[in-house]
C-alpha distance (Angstrom), angle and dihedral (degrees) to the residues before:
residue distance angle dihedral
X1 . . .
X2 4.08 . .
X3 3.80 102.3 .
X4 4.05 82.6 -140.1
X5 3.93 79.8 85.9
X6 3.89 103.1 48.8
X7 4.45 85.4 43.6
X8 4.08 85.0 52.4
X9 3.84 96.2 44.7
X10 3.53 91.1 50.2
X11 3.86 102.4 47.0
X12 3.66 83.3 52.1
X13 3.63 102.1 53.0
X14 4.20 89.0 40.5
X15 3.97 82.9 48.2
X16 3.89 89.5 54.4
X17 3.87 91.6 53.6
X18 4.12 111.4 113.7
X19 3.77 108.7 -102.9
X20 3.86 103.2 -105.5
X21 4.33 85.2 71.3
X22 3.39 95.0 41.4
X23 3.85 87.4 95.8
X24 3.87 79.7 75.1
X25 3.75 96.8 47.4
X26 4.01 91.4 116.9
X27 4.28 88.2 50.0
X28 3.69 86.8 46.4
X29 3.65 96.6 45.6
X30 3.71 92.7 52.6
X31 3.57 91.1 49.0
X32 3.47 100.0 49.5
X33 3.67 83.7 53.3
X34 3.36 97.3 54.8
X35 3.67 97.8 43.7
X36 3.77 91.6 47.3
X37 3.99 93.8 51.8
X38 4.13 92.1 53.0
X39 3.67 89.1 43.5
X40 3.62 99.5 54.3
X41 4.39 86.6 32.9
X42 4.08 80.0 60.4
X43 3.77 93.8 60.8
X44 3.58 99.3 61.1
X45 3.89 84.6 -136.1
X46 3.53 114.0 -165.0
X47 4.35 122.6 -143.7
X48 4.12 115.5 -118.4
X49 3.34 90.3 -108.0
X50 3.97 103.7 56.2
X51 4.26 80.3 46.4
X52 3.45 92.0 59.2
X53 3.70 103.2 48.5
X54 3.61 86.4 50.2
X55 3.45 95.9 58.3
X56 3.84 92.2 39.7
X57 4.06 81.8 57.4
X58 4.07 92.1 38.2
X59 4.09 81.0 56.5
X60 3.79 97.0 50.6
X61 3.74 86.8 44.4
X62 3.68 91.2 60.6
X63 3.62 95.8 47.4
X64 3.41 90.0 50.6
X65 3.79 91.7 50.8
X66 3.84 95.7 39.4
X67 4.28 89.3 53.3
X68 3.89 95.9 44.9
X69 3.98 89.8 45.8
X70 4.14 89.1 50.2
X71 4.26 79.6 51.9
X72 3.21 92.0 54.2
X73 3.67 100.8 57.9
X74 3.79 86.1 39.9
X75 3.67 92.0 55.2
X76 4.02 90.8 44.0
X77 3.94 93.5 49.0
X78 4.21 84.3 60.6
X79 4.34 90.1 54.6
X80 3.81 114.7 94.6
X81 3.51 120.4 -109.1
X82 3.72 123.5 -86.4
X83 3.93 115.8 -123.4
């Protein structure tokens, strides 16, 4: 993830501290960083683009599946019967 987005989400949340801790606003920004970066590192996020080829390959995969399931039954129709 761009770390433009963790550096944004933590200014805001040290910006939305009350006034009296705003003395710690670097400390707080810093840790909000921090925290926000091994939170979103713990969720084994993936981007839009690696979802999307996966579920362009998912898709193939089932087509692949679906046609060698309907050859199956083909192939089964053409075996004698059992007695």
């Amino acid at each position: 993830m761009d770390p433009k987005i963790f550096d944004d989400l933590a200014h805001r949340l040290a910006d939305a501290v009350p006034g009296a801790v705003r003395d710690l606003r670097h400390d707080l920004t810093d840790n909000f960083r921090t925290l926000l970066q091994s939170t979103f590192a713990r969720l084994d996020l993936v981007t839009r683009e690696e979802f999307e080829v996966q579920s362009a390959v998912l898709a193939r995969t089932r087509e692949k599946l679906d046609k060698l399931g309907k050859q199956i039954t083909e192939l089964e129709k053409g075996l004698p019967e059992k007695s």
